[in-house]
N, CA, C and O atoms as a Tripos MOL2 file, in Angstrom:
@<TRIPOS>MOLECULE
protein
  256   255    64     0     0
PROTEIN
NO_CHARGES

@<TRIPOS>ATOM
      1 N          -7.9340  -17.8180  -16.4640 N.3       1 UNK1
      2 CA         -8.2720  -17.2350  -15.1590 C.3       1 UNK1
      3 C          -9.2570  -18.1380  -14.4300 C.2       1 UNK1
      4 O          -9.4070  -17.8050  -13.2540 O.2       1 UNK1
      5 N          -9.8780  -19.0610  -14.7710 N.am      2 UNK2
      6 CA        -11.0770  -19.2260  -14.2760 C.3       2 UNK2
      7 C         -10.7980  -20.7650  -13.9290 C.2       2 UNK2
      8 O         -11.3630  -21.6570  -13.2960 O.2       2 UNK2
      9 N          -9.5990  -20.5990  -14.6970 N.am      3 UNK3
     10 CA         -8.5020  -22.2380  -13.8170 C.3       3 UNK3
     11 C          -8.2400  -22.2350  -12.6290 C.2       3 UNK3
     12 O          -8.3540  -22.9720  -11.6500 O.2       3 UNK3
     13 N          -7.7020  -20.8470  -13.0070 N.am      4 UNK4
     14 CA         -6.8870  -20.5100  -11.7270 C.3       4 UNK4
     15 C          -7.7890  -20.2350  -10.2910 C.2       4 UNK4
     16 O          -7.5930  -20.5300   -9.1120 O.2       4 UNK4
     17 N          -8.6570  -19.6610  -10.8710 N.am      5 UNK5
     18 CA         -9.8110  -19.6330   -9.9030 C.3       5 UNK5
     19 C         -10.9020  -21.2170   -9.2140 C.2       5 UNK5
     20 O         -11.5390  -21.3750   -8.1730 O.2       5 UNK5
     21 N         -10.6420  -22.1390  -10.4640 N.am      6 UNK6
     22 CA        -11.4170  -22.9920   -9.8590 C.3       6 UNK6
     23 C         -10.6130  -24.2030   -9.1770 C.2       6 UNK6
     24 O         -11.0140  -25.1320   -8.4760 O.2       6 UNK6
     25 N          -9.0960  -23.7930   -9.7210 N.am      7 UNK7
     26 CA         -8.0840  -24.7130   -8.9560 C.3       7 UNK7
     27 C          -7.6250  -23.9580   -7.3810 C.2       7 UNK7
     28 O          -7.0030  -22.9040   -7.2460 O.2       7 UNK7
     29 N          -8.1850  -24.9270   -6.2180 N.am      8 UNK8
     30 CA         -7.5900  -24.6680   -5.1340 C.3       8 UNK8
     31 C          -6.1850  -24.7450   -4.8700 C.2       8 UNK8
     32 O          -5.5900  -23.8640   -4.2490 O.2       8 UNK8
     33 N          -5.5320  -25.9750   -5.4130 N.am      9 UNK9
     34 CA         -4.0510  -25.7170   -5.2580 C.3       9 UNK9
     35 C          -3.7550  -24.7810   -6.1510 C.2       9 UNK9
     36 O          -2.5590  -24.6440   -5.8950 O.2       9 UNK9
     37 N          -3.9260  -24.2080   -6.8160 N.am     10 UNK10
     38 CA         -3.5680  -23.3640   -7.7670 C.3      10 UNK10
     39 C          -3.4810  -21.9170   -6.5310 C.2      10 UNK10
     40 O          -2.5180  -21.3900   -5.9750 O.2      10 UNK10
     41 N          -4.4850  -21.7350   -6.4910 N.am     11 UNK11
     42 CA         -4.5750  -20.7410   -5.4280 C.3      11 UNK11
     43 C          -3.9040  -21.0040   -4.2920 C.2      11 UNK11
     44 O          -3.7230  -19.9290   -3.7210 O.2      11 UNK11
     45 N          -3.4180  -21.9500   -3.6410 N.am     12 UNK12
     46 CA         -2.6960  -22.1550   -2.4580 C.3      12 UNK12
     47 C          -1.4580  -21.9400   -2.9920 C.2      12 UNK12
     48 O          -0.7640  -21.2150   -2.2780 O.2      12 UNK12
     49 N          -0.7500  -22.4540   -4.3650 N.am     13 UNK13
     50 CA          0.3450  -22.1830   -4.8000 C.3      13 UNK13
     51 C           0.5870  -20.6020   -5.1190 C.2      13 UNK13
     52 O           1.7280  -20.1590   -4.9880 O.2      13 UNK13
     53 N          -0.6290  -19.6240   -5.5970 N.am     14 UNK14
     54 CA         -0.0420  -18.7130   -5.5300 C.3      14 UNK14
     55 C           0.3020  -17.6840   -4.4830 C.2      14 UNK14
     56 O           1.1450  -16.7890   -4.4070 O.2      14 UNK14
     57 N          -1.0010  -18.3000   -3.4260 N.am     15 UNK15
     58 CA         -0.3310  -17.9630   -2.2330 C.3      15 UNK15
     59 C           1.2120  -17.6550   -1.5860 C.2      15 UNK15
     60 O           1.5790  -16.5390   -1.2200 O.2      15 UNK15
     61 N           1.9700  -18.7950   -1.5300 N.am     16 UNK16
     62 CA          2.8940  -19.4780   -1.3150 C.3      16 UNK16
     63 C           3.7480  -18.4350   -2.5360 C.2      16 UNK16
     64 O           4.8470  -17.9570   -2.2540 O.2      16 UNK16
     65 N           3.2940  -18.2560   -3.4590 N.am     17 UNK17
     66 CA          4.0450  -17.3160   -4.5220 C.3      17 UNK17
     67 C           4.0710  -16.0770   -3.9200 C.2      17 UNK17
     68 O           5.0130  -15.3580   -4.2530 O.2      17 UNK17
     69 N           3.2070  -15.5960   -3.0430 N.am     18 UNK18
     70 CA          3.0510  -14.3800   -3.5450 C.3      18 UNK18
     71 C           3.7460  -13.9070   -1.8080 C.2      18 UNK18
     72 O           4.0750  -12.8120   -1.3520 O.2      18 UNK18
     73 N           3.7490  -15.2560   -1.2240 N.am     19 UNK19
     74 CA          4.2450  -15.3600    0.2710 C.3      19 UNK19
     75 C           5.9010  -15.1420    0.1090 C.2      19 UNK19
     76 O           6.6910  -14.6540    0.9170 O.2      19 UNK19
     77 N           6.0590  -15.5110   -0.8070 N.am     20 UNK20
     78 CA          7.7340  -15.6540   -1.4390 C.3      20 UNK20
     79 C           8.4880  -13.9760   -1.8220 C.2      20 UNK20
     80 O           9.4270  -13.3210   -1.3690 O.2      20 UNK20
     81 N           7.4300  -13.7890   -2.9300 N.am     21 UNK21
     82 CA          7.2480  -12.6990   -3.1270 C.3      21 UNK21
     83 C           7.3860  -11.4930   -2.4860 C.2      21 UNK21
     84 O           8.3420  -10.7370   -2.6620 O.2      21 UNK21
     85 N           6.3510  -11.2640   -1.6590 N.am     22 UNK22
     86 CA          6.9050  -10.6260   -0.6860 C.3      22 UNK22
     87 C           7.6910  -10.6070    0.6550 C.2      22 UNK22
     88 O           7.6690   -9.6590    1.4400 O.2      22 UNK22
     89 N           8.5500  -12.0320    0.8710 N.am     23 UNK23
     90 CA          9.4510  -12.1610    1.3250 C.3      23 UNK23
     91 C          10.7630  -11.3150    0.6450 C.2      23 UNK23
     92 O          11.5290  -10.6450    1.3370 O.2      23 UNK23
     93 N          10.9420  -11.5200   -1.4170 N.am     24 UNK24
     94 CA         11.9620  -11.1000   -1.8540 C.3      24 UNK24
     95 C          11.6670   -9.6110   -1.3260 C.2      24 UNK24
     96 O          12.5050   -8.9480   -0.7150 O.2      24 UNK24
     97 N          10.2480   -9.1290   -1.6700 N.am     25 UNK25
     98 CA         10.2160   -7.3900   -1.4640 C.3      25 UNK25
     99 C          10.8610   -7.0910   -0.5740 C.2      25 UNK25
    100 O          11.5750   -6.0920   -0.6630 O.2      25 UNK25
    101 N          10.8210   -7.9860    0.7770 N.am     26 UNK26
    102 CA         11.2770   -7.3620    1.8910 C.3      26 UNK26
    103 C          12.4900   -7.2710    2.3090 C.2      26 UNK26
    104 O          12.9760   -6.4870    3.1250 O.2      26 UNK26
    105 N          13.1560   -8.4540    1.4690 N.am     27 UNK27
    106 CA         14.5070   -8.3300    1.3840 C.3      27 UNK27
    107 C          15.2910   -7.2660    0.3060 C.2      27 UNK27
    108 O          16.3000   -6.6070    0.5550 O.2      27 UNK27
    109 N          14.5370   -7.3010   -0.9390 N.am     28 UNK28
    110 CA         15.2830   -6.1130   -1.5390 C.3      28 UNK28
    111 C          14.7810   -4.5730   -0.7460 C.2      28 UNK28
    112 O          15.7170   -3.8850   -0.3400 O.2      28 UNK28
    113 N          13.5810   -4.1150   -0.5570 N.am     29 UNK29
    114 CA         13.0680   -3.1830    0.4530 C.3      29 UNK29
    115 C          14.1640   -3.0830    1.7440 C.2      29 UNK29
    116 O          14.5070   -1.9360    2.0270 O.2      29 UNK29
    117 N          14.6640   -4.0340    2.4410 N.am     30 UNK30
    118 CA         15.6390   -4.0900    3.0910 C.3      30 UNK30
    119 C          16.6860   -3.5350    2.5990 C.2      30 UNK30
    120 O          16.9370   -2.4260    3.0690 O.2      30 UNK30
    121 N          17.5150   -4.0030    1.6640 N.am     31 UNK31
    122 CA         18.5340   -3.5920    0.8830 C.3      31 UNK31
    123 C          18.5130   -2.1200    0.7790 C.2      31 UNK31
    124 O          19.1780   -1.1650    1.1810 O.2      31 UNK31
    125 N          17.1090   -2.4220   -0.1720 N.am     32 UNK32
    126 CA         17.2340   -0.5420   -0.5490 C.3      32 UNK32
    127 C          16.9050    0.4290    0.7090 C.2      32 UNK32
    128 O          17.1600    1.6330    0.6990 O.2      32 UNK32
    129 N          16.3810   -0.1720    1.6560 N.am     33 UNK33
    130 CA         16.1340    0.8610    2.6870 C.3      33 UNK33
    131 C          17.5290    1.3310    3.7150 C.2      33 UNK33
    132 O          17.5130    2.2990    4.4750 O.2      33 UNK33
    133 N          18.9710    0.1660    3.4680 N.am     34 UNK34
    134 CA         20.1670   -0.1050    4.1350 C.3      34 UNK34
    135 C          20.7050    1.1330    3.0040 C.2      34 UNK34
    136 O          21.3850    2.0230    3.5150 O.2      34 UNK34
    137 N          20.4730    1.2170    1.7050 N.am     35 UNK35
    138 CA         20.9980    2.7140    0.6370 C.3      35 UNK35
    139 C          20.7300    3.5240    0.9860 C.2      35 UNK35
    140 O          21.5910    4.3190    1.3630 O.2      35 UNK35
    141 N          19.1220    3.8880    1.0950 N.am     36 UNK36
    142 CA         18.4030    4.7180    1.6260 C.3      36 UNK36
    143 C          19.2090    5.3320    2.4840 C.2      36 UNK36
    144 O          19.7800    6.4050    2.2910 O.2      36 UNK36
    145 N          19.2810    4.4020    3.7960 N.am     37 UNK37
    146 CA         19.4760    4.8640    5.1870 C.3      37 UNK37
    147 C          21.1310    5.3650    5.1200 C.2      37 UNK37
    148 O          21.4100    6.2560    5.9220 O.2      37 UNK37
    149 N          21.9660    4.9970    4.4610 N.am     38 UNK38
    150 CA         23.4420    5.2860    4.0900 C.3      38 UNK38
    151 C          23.7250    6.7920    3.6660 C.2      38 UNK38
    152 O          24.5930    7.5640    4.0730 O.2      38 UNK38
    153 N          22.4570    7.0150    2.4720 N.am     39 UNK39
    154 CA         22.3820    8.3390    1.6030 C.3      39 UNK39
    155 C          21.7720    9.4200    2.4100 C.2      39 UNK39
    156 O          22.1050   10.5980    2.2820 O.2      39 UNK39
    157 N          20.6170    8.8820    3.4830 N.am     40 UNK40
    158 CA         20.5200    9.7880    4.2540 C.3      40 UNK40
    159 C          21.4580   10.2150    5.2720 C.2      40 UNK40
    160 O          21.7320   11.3690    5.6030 O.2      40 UNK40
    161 N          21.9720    8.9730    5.7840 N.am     41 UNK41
    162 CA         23.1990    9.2980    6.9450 C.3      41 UNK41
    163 C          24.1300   10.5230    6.1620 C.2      41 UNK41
    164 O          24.3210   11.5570    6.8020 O.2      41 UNK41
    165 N          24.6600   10.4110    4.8930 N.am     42 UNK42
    166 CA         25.9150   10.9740    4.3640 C.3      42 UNK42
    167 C          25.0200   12.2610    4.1160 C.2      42 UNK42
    168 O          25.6960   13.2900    4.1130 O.2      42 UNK42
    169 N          23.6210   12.4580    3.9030 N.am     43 UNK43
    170 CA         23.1430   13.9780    3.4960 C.3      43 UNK43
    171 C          22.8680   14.0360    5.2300 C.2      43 UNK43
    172 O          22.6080   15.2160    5.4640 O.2      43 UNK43
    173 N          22.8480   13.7050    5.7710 N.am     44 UNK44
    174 CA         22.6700   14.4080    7.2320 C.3      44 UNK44
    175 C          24.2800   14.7300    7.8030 C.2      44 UNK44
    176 O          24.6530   15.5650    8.6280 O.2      44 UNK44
    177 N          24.9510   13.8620    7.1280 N.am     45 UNK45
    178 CA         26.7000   14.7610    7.6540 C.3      45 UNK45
    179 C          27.1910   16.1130    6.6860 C.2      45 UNK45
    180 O          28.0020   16.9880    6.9880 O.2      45 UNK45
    181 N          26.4970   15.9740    5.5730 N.am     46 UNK46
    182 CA         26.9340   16.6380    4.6570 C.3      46 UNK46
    183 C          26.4070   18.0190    5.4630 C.2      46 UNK46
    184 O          27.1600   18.9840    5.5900 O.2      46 UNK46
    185 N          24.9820   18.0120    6.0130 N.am     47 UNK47
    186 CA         23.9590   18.8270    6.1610 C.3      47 UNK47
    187 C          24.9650   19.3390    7.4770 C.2      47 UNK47
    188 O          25.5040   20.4380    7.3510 O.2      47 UNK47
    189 N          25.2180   18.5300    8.7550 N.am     48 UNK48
    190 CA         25.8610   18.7370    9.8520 C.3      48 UNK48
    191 C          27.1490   19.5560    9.7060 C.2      48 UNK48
    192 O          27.4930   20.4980   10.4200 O.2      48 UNK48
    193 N          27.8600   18.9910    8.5690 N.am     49 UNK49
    194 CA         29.3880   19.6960    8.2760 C.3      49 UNK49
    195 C          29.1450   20.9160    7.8430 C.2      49 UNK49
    196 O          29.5310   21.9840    8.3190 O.2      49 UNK49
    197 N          28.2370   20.6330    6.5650 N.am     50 UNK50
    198 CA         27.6370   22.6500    6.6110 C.3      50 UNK50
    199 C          27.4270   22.9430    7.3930 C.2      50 UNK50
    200 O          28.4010   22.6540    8.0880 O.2      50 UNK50
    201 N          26.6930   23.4420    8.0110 N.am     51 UNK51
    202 CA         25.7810   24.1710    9.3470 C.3      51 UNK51
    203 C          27.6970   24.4450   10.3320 C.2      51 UNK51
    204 O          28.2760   25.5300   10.3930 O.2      51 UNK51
    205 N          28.1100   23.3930   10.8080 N.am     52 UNK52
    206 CA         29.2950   23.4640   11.7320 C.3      52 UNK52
    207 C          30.2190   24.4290   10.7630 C.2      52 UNK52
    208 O          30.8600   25.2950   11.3590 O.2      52 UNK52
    209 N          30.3460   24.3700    9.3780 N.am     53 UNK53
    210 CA         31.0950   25.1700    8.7020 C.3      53 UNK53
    211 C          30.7140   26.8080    8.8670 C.2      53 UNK53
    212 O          31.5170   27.6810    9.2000 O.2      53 UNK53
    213 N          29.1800   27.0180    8.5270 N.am     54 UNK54
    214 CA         28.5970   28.0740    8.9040 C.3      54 UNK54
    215 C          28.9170   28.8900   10.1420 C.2      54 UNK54
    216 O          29.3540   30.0380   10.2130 O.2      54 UNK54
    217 N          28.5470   27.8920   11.2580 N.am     55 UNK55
    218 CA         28.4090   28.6760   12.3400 C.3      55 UNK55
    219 C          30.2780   29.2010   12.4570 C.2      55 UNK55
    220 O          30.6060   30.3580   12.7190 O.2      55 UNK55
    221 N          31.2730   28.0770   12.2010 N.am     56 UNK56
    222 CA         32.8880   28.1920   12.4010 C.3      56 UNK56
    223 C          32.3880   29.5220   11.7700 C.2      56 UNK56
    224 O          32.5960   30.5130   12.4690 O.2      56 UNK56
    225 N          31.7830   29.7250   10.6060 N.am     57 UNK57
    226 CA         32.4650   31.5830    9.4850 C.3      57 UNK57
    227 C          31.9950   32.3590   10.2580 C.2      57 UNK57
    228 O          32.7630   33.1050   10.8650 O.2      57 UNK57
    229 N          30.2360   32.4500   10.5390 N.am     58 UNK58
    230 CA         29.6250   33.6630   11.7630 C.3      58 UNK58
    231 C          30.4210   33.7180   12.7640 C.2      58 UNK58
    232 O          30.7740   34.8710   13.0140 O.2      58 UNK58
    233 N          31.0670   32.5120   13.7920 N.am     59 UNK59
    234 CA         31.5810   32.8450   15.0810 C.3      59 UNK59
    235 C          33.1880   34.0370   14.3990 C.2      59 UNK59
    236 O          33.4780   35.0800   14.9850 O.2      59 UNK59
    237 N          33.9960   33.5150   13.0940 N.am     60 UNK60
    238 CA         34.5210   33.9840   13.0120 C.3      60 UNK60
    239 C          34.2910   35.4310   12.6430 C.2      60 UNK60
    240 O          34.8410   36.3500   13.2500 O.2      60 UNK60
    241 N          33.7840   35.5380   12.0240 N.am     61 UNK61
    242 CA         33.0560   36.9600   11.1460 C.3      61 UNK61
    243 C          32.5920   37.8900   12.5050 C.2      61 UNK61
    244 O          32.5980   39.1130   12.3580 O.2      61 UNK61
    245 N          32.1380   37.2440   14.0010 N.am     62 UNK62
    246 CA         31.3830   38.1930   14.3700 C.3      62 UNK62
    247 C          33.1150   38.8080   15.2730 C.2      62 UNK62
    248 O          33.4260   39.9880   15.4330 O.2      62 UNK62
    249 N          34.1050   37.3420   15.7920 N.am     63 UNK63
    250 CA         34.6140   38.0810   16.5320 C.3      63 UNK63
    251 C          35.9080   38.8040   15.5800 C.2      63 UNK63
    252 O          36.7760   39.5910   15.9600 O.2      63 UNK63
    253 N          35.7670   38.4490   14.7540 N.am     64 UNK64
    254 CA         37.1450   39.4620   13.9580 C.3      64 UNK64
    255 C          35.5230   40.5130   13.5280 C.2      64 UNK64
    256 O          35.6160   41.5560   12.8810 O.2      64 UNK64
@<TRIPOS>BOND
     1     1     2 1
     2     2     3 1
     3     3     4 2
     4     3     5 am
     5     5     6 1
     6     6     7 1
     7     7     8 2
     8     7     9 am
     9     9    10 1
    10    10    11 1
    11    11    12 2
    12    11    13 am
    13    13    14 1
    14    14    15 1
    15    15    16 2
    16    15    17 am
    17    17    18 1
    18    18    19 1
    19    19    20 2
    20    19    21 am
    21    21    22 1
    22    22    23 1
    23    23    24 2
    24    23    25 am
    25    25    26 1
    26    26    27 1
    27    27    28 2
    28    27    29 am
    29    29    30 1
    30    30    31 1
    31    31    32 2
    32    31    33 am
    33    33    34 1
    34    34    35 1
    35    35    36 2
    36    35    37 am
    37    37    38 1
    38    38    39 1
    39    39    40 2
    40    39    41 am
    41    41    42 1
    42    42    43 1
    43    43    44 2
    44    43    45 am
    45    45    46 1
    46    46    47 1
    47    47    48 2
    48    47    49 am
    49    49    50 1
    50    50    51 1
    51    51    52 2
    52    51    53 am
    53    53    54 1
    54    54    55 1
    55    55    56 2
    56    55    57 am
    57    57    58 1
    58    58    59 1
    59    59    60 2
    60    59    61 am
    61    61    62 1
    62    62    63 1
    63    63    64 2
    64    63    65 am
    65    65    66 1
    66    66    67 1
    67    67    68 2
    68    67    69 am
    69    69    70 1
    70    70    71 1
    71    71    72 2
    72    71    73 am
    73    73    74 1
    74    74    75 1
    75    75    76 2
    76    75    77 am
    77    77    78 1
    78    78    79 1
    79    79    80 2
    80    79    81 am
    81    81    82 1
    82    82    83 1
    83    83    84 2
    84    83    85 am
    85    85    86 1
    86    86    87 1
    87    87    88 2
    88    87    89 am
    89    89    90 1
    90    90    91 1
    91    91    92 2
    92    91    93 am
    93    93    94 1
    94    94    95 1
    95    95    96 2
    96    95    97 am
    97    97    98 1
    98    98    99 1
    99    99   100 2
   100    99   101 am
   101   101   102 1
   102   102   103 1
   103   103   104 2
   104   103   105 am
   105   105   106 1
   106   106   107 1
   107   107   108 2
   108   107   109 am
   109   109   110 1
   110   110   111 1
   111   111   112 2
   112   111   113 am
   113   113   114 1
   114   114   115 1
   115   115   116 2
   116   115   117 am
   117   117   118 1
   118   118   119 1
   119   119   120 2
   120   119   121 am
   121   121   122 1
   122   122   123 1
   123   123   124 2
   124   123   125 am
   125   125   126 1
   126   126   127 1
   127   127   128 2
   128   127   129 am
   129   129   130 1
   130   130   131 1
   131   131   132 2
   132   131   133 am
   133   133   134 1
   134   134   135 1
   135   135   136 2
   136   135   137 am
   137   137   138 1
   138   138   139 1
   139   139   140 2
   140   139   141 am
   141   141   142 1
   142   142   143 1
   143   143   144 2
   144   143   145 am
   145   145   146 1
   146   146   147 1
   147   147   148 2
   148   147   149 am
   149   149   150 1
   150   150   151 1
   151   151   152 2
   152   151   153 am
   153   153   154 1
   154   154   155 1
   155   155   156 2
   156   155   157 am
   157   157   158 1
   158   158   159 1
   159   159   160 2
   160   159   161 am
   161   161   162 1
   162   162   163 1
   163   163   164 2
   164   163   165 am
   165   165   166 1
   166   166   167 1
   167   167   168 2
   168   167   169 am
   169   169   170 1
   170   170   171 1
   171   171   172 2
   172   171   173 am
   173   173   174 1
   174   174   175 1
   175   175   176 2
   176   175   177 am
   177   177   178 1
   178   178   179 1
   179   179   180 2
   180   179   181 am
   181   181   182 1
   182   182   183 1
   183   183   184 2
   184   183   185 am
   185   185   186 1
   186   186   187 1
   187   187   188 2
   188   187   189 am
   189   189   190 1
   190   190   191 1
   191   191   192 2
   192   191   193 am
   193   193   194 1
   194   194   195 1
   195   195   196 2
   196   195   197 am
   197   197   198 1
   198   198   199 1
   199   199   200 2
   200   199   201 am
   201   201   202 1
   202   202   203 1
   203   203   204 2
   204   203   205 am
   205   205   206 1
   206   206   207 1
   207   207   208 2
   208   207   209 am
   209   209   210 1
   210   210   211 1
   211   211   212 2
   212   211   213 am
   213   213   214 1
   214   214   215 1
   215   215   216 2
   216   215   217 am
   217   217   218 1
   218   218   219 1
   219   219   220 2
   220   219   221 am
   221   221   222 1
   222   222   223 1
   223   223   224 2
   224   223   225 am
   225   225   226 1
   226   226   227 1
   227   227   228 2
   228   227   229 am
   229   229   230 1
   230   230   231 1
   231   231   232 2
   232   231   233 am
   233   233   234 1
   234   234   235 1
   235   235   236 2
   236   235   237 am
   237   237   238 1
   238   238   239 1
   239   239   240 2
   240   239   241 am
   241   241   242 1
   242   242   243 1
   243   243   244 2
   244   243   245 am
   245   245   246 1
   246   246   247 1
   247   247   248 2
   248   247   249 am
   249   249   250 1
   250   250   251 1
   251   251   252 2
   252   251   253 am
   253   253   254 1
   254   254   255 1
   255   255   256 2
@<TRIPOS>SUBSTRUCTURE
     1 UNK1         2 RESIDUE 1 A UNK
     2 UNK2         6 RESIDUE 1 A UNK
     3 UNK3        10 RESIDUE 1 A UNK
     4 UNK4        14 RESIDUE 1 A UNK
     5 UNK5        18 RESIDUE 1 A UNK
     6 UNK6        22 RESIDUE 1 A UNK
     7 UNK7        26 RESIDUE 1 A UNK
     8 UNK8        30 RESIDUE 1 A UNK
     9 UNK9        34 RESIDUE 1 A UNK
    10 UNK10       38 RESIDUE 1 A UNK
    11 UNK11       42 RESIDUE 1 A UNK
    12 UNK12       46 RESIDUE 1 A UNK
    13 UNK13       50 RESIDUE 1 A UNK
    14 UNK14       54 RESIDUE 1 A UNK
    15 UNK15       58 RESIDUE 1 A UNK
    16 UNK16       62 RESIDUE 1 A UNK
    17 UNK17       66 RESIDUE 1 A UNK
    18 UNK18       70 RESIDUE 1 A UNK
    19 UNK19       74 RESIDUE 1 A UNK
    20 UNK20       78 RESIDUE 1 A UNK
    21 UNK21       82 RESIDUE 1 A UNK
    22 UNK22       86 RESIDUE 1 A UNK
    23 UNK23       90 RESIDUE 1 A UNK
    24 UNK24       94 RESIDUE 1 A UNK
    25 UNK25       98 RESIDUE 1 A UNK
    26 UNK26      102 RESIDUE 1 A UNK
    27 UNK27      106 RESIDUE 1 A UNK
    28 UNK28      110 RESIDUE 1 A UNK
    29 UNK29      114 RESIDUE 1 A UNK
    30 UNK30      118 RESIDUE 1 A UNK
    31 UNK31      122 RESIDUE 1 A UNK
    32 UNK32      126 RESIDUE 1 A UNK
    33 UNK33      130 RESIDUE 1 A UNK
    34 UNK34      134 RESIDUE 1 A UNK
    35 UNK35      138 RESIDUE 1 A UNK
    36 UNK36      142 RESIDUE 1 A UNK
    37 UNK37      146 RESIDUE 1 A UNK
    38 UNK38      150 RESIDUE 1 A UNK
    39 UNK39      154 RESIDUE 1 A UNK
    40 UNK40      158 RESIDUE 1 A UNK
    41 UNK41      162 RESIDUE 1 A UNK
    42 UNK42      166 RESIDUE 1 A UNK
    43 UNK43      170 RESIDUE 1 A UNK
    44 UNK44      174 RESIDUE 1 A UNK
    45 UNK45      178 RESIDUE 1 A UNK
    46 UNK46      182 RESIDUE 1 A UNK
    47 UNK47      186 RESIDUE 1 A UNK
    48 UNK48      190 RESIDUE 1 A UNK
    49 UNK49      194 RESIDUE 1 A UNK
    50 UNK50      198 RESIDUE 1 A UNK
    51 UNK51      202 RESIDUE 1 A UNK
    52 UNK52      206 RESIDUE 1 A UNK
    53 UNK53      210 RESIDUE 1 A UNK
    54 UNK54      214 RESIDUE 1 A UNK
    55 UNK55      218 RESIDUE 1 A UNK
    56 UNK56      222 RESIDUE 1 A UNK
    57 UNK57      226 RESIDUE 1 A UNK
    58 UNK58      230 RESIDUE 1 A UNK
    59 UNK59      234 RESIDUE 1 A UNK
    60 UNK60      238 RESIDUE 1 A UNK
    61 UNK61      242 RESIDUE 1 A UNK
    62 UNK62      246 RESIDUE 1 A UNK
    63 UNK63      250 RESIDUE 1 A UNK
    64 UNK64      254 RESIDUE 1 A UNK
């Protein structure tokens, strides 16, 4: 540790690591946020098709 600490390139390299780093995060974070956003889309149709299913049975239910 105390290499790492007394080496400046060391520290500029992990910079540069950690610059990388969270470049990958942001690309897998990307990724997973493109799942995310998919799983929510399909539970917000799922959610929409219920509700439209619902209201189709009440509208039917009230006028029969």
């Amino acid at each position: 540790m105390q290499r790492w600490s007394a080496g400046d390139d060391d520290d500029d390299d992990d910079d540069d690591d950690d610059d990388d780093d969270d470049d990958d995060d942001n690309d897998d974070g990307g990724g997973g946020g493109i799942v995310m956003m998919m799983m929510m889309m399909m539970m917000m149709m799922m959610m929409m098709m219920m509700t439209m299913i619902m209201m189709v049975m009440v509208v039917v239910v009230v006028v029969v």
